[in-house]
C-alpha positions in Angstrom: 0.0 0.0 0.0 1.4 3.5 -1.3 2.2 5.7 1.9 1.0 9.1 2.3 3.8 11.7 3.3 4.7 12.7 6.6 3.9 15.9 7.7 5.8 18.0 10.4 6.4 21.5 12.5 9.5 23.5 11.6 10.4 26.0 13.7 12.0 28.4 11.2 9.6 31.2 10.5 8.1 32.6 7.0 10.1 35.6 6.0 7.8 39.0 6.2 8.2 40.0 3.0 11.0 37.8 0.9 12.7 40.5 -1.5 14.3 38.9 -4.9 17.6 41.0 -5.3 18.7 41.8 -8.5 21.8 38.8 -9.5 23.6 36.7 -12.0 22.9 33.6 -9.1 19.5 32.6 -8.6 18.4 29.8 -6.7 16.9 27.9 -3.4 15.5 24.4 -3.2 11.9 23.9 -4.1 10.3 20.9 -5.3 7.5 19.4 -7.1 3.9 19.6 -7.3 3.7 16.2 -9.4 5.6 13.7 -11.6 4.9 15.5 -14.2 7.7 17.6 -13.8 10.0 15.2 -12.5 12.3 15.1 -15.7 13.3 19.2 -14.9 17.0 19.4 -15.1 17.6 15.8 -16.5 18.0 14.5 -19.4 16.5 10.7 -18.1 13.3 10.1 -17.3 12.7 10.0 -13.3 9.9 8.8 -11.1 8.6 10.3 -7.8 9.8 7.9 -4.9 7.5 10.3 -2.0 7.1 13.8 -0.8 7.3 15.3 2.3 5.5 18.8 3.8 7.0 21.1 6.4 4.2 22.8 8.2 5.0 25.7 10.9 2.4 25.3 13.8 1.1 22.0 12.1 -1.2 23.5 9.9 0.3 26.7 8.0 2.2 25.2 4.7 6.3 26.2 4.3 7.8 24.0 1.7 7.6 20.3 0.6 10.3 18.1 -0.4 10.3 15.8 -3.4 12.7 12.7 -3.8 13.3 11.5 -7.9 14.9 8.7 -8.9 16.5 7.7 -12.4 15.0 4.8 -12.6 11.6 3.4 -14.0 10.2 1.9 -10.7 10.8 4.2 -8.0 9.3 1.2 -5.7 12.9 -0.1 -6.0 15.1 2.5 -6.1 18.1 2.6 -2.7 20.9 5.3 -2.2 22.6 2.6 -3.9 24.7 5.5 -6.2 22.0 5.5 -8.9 21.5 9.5 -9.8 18.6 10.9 -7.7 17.0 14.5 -7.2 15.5 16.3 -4.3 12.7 19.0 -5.2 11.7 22.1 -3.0 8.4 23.9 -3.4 8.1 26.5 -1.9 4.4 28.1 -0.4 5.7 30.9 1.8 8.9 33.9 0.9 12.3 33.2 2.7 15.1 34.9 2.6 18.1 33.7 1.2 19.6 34.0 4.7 17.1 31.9 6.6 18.0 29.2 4.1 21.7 29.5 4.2 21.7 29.4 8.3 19.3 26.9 8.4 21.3 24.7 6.1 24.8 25.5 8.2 22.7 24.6 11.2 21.6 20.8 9.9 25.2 20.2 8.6 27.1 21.1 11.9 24.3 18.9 14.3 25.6 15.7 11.0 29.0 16.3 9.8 32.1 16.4 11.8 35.0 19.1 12.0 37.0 17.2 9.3 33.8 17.0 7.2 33.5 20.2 7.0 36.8 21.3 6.6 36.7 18.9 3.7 33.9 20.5 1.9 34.0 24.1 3.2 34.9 25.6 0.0 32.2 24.2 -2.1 29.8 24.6 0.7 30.5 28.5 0.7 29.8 28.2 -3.4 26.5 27.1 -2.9 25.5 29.2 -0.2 26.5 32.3 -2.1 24.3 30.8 -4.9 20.7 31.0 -2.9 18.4 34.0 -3.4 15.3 34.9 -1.4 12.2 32.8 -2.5 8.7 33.9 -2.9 6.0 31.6 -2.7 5.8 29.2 -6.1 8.8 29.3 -6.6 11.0 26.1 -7.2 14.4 24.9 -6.4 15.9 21.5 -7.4 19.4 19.4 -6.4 20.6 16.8 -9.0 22.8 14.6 -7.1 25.2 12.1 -9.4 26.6 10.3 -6.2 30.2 10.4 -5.9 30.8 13.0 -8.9 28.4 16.2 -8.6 25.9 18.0 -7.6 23.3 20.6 -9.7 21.2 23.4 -8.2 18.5 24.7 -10.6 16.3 27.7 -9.9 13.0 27.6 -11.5 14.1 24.9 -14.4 17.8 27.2 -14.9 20.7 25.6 -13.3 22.3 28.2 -11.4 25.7 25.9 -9.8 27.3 22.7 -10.6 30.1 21.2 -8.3 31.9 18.4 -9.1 34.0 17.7 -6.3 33.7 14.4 -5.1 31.0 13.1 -2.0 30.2 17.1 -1.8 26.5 15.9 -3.3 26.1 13.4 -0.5 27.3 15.3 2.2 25.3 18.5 1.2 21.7 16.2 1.6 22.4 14.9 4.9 20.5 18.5 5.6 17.2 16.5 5.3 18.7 12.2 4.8 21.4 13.1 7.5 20.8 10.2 10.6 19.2 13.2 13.0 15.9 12.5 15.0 14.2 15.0 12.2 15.3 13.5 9.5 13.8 10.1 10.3 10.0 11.2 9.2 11.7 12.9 6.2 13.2 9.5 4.5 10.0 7.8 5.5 7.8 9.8 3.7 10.5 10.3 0.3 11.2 6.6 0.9 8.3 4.9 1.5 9.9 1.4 1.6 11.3 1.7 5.0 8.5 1.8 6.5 7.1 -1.3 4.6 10.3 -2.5 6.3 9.8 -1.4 9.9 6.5 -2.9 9.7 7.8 -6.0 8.8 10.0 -6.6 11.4 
């Protein structure tokens, strides 16, 4: 039976008014409102594995998370180094700010001091990428395991980085091992808890 996604609370609050600066870099995550976009910013056909919705208060709608694989049956699909993608939608403004510290935030709780001295640089690359986002807007990570990473900004890919792991390390923000992130990968990856059940 197909799980419905998880919901949650996040704390971090809607900006007043998000303001899109003038830039060459555009960009947050956002993700999708149905398969029918899943193929944005690849050249393979994907399929939607789940979504996920972060609510502030439990009821007011910030952002949902999409998980893509390249792959035909998403039913089987592992973080097995197949290509995958991670889609943001967004239904409230932030500023490029909130995202950037909360971000930072995630990755210091799930990486340690050598991580992130490992990855500093290319971190700092994609953190000077993100703009303010209003609501509709739409941000996307393409994730080729092991070789790089792709941010796209409304269907326009804004930053590549290539440096290896970087693309793994960067999504432990919301597939990282923390207590939060546990309802997350249930609701992207419904098999686990098919799984759980099981056992």
């Amino acid at each position: 039976m197909k799980q419905k996604p998880t919901e949650t609370i996040l704390t971090m609050r809607p900006a007043a008014r998000a303001r899109r600066p003038w830039g060459v870099l555009g960009l947050l995550f956002v993700i999708g409102f149905g398969a029918l976009l899943a193929g944005e910013g690849s050249g393979q056909d994907q399929a939607l594995s789940g979504r996920y919705t972060y609510r502030f208060l439990g009821f007011i709608k910030l952002f949902s998370i999409s998980l893509y694989w390249e792959t035909d049956d998403a039913a089987q699909a592992r973080f097995d180094g197949r290509p995958y993608a991670l889609r943001f939608d967004y239904y409230r403004g932030f500023s490029a700010e909130q995202l950037v510290a909360e971000g930072n935030k995630a990755l210091a709780k799930e990486a340690s001091e050598q991580e992130m001295a490992r990855f500093a640089e290319s971190l700092d690359r994609i953190n000077a990428s993100y703009l303010d986002v209003s609501k509709g807007d739409r941000y996307r990570l393409d994730i080729i395991p092991d070789e790089r990473l792709t941010l796209s900004f409304n269907g326009k890919e804004l930053i590549a980085i290539s440096q290896p792991g970087f693309g793994e390390f960067y999504t432990r923000i919301w597939l990282g091992e923390r207590e939060e992130c546990q309802a997350i990968k249930n609701a992207l990856l419904p098999e686990r808890l098919s799984e759980a059940s099981q056992g």
